[in-house]
C-alpha positions as CSV (number, residue, x, y, z in Angstrom):
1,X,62.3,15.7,-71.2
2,X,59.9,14.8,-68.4
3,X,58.2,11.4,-68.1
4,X,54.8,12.0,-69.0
5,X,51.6,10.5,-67.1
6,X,50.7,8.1,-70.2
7,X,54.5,7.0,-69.9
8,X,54.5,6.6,-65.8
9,X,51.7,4.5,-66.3
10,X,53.0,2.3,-68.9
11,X,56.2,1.8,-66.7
12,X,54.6,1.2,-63.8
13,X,52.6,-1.7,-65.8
14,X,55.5,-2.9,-66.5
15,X,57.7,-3.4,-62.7
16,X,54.2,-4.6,-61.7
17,X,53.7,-7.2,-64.9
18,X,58.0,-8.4,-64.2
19,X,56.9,-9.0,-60.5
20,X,54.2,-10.5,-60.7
21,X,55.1,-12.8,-63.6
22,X,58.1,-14.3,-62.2
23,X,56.3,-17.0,-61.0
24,X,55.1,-18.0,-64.4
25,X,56.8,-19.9,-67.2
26,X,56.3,-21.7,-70.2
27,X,55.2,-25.0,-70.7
28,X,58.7,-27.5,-71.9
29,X,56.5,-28.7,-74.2
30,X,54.0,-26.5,-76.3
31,X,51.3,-28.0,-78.6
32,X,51.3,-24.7,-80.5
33,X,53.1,-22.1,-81.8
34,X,52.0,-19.2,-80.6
35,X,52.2,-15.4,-82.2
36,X,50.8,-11.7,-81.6
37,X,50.4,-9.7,-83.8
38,X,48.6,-5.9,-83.9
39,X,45.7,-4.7,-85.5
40,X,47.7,-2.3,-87.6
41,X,50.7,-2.1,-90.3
42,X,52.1,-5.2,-88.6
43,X,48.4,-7.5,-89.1
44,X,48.6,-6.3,-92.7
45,X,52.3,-7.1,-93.4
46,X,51.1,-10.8,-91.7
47,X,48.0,-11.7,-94.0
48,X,49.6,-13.9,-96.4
49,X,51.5,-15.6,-93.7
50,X,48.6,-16.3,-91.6
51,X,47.1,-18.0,-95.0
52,X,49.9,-20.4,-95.4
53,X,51.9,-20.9,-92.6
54,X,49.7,-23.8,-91.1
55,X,51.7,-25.5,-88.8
56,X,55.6,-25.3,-88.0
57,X,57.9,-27.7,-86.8
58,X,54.5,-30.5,-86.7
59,X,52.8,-28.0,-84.7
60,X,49.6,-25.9,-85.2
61,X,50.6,-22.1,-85.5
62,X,48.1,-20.1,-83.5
63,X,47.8,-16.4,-84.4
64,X,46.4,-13.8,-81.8
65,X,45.2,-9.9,-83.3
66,X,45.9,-7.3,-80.8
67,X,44.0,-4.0,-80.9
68,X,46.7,-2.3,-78.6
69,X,50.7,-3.1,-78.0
70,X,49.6,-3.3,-74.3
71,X,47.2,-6.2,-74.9
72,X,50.8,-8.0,-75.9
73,X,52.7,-7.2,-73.2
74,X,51.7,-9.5,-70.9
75,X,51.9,-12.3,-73.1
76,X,55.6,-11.5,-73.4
77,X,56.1,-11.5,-69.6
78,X,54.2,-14.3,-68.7
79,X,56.5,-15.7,-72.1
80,X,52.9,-17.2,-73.7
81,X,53.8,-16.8,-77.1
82,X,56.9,-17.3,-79.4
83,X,57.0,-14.8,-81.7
84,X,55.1,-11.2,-81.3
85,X,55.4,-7.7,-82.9
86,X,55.6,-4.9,-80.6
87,X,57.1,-1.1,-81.2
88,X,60.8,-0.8,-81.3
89,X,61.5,0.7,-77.8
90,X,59.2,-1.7,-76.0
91,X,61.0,-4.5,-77.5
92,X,64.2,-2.7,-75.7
93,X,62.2,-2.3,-72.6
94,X,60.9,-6.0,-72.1
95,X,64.5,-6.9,-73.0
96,X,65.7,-4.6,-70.5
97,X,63.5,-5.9,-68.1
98,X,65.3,-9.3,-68.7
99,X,62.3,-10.7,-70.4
100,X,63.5,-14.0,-72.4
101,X,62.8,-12.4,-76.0
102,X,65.5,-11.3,-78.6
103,X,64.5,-9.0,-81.5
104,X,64.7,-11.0,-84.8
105,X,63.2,-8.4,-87.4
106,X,61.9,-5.2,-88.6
107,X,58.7,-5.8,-90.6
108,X,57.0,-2.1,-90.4
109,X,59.7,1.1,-91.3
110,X,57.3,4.4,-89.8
111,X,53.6,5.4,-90.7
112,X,53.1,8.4,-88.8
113,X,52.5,11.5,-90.3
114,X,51.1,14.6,-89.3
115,X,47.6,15.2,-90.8
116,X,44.6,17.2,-90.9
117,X,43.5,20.2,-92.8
118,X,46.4,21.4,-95.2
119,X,45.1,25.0,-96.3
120,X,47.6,27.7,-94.7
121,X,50.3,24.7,-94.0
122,X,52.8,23.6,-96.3
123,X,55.9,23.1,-94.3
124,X,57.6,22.7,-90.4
125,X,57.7,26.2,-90.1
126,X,53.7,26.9,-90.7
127,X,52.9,24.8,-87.8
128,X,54.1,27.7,-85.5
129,X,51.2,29.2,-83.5
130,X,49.2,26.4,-84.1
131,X,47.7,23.4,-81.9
132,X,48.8,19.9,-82.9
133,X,47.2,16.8,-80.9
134,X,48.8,13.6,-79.9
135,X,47.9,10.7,-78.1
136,X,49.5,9.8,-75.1
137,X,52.5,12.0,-73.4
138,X,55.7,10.4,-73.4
139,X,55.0,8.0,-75.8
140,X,56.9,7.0,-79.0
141,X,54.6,9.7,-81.2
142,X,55.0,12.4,-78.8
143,X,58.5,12.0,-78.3
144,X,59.5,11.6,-82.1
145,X,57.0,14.8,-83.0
146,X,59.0,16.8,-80.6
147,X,62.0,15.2,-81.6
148,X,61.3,16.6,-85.3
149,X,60.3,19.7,-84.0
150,X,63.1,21.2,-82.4
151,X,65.0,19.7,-85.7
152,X,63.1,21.8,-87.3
153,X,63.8,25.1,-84.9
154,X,60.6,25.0,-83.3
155,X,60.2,24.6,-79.5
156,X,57.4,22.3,-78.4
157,X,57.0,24.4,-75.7
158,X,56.5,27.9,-77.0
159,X,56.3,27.5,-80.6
160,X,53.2,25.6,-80.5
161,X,50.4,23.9,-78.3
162,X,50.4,20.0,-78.0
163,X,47.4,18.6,-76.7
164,X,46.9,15.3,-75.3
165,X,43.3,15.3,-75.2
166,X,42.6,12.0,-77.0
167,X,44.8,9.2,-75.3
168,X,44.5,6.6,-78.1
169,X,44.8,6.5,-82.0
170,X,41.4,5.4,-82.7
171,X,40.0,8.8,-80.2
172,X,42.6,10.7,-82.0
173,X,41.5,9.4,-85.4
174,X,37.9,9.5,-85.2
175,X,38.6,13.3,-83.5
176,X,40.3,14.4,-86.9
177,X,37.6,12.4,-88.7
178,X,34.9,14.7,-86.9
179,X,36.7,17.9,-87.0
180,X,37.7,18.2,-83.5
181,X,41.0,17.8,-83.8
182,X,42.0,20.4,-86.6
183,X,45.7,19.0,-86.6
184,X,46.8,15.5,-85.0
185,X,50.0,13.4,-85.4
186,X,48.0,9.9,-86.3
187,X,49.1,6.5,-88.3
188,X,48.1,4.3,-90.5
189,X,45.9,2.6,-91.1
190,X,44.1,5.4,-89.2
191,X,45.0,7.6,-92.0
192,X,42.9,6.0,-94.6
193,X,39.9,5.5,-92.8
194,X,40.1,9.3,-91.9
195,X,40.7,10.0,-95.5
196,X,37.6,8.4,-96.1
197,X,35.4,9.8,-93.5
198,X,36.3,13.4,-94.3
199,X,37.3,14.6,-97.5
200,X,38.5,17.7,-95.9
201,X,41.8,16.5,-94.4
202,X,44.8,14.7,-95.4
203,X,48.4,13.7,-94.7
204,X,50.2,17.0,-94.4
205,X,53.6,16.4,-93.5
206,X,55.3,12.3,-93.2
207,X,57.3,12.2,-89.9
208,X,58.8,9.1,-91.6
209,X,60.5,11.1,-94.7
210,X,61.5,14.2,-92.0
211,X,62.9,11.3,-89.4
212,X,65.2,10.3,-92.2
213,X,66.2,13.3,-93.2
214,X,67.5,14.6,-89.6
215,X,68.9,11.4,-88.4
216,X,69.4,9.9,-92.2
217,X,67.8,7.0,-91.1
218,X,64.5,5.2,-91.4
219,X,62.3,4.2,-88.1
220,X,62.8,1.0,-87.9
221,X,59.4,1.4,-85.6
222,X,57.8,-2.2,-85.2
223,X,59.6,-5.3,-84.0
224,X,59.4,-8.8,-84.3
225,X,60.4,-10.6,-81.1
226,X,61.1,-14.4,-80.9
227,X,61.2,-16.7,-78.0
228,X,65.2,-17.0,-76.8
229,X,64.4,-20.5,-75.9
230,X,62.8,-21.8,-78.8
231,X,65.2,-20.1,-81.1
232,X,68.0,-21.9,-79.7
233,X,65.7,-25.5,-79.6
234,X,64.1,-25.1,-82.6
235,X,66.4,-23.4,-85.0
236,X,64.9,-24.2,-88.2
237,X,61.7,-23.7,-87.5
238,X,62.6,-20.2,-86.3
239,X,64.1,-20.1,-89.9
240,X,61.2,-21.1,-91.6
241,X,59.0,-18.6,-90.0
242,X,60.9,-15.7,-90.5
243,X,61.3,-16.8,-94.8
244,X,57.8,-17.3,-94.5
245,X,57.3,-13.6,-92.9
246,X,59.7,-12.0,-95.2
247,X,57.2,-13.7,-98.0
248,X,54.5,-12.3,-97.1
249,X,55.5,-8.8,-96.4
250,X,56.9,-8.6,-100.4
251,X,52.8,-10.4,-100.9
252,X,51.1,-7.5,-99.5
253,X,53.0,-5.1,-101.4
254,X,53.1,-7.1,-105.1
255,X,48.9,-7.6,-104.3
256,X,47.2,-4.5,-102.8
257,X,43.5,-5.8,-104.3
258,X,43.8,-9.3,-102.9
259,X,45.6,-8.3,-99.9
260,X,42.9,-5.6,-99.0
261,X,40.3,-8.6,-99.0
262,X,42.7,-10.7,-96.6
263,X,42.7,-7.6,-94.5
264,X,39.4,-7.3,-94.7
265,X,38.7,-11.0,-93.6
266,X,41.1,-10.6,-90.7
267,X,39.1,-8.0,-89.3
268,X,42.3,-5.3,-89.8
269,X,40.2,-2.9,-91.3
270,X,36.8,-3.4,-92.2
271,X,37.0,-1.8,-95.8
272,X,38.5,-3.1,-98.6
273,X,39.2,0.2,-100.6
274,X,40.7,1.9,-97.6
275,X,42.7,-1.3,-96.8
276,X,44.2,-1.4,-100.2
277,X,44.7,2.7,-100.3
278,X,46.8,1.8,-96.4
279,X,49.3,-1.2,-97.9
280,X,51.1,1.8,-99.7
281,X,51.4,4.0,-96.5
282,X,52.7,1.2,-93.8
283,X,55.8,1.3,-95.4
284,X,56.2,-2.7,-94.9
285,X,59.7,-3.6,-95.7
286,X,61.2,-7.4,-93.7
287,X,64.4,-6.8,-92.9
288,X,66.1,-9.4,-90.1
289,X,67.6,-7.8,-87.1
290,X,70.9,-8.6,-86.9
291,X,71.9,-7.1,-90.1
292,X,70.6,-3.9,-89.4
293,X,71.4,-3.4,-85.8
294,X,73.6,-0.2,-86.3
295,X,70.0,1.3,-87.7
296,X,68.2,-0.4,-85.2
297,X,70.9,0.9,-82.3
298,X,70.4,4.2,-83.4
299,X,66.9,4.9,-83.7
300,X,67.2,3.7,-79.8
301,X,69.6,6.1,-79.0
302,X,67.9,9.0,-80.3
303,X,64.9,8.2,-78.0
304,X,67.9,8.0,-75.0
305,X,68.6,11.5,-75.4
306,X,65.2,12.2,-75.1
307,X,63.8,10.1,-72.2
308,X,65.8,7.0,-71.7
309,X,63.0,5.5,-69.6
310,X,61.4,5.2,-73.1
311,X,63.4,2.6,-73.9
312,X,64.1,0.6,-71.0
313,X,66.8,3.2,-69.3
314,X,69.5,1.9,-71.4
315,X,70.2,0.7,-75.0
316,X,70.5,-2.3,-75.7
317,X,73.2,-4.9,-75.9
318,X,74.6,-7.1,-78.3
319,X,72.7,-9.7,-77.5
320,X,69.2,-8.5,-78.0
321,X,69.4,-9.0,-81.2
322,X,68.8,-12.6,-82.6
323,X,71.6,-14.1,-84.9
């Protein structure tokens, strides 16, 4: 598979972000305990920690909500923050990239699906002949649809037109919203808010349940990365966060209504009935790394075969994964 210009341009971003941030380290001594989050599945699965996890270890834990994985990125190289949630493979890229961050969970397990008007579509093999969009090229949606695809005997490159036209999930979302994307490989919480806008279209097909069918695994898609330094000086408060986190994700799940107004008032989403209509779609499940890092290992090596550039060139080694 060929490295698409979204992808080159995400790479490049990322020898220039190593080189220029060598220069730059953390302070010894912090005042705050810093963590980035995303204004997505992984915000949501975070609302009840954000409302009681005050301070840890006798300092003030800071939270930062990211609209983009790239707006975290450079807080990871320039090592700014002590815990963040990123996707999967750029967790294995930064660590790749011998960034000092070790992957200590999977909060978030897939939300993409494929969505859009359902009429003459009811499985794979209807999408043949037809034009699907996606955001970027190269990037984890494109490469898992057409990872899906040719598991499903269709070739991405005959079978059916992909079209890149909208480079983010909020063009892509508000595209399907409007009607001029017809058919669009989106996620939640995009989904609802589509749902919402235009009673026409819907989920059609979960690239979640079809990812786990073909591989028999789950995406373990979002990571949560800690800080290798203060893991190893701060030991228990790294425990503490991460009960904490686990706490929270089985929160938003037990209490979609008072979750939804948490969401709400940390500007996640902006409406309460499609915030508590998205808690059921994020698929928010805490497992910690370590346990799971045959899943995790193999969800990374499936993107290898694909485009190893994806995930850093390589897969990762033992220890990436915090213990």
């Amino acid at each position: 598979m060929k490295t698409g210009p979204g992808l080159k341009l995400f790479l490049t971003g990322m020898v220039l972000l190593a080189v220029t941030s060598c220069n730059t380290s953390r302070k010894n001594e912090q005042d705050s305990v810093d963590v980035a989050t995303l204004r997505g599945p992984a915000g949501i699965s975070m609302v009840q920690l954000m409302d009681s996890l005050q301070t840890l270890d006798g300092k003030k834990v800071q939270f930062q909500i990211k609209n983009e994985p790239l707006q975290v990125r450079p807080l990871l190289f320039q090592e700014k923050v002590e815990f963040a949630v990123v996707p999967t493979n750029m967790a294995s890229i930064i660590y790749n990239k011998g960034v000092n961050y070790k992957l200590a969970a999977i909060p978030v397990w897939g939300t993409l699906y494929l969505f859009g008007d359902k009429a003459d579509i009811n499985d794979w093999q209807d999408l043949k002949g037809k034009k699907i969009y996606l955001m970027a090229k190269g990037m984890t949606p494109d490469v898992m649809f057409r990872y899906l695809l040719k598991a499903n005997g269709i070739d991405p490159r005959s079978d059916v037109t992909l079209d890149y036209s909208f480079p983010t999930h909020i063009e892509l979302a508000n595209a399907v919203a409007s009607g001029k994307a017809g058919l669009a490989v989106i996620s939640e919480p995009m989904v609802s808010m589509v749902i919402q806008k235009n009673k026409h279209v819907s989920p059609i097909l979960s690239l979640n349940d079809d990812w786990k069918k073909h591989t028999e695994s789950e995406i373990p898609q979002t990571a949560l990365l800690v800080h290798k330094d203060f893991a190893k000086d701060h030991k228990k408060a790294v425990d503490d966060f991460l009960s904490a986190y686990h706490s929270s994700c089985r929160w938003i799940n037990n209490h979609p209504g008072k979750g939804a107004r948490r969401i709400v008032h940390y500007g996640i989403v902006r409406d309460s009935i499609v915030a508590a209509n998205t808690i059921p779609r994020c698929n928010i499940r805490f497992e910690r790394a370590y346990g799971i890092r045959g899943r995790v290992l193999g969800y990374l090596e499936t993107f290898h075969q694909m485009n190893p550039d994806i995930i850093g060139g390589q897969l990762p080694d033992e220890d990436f994964f915090f213990k």
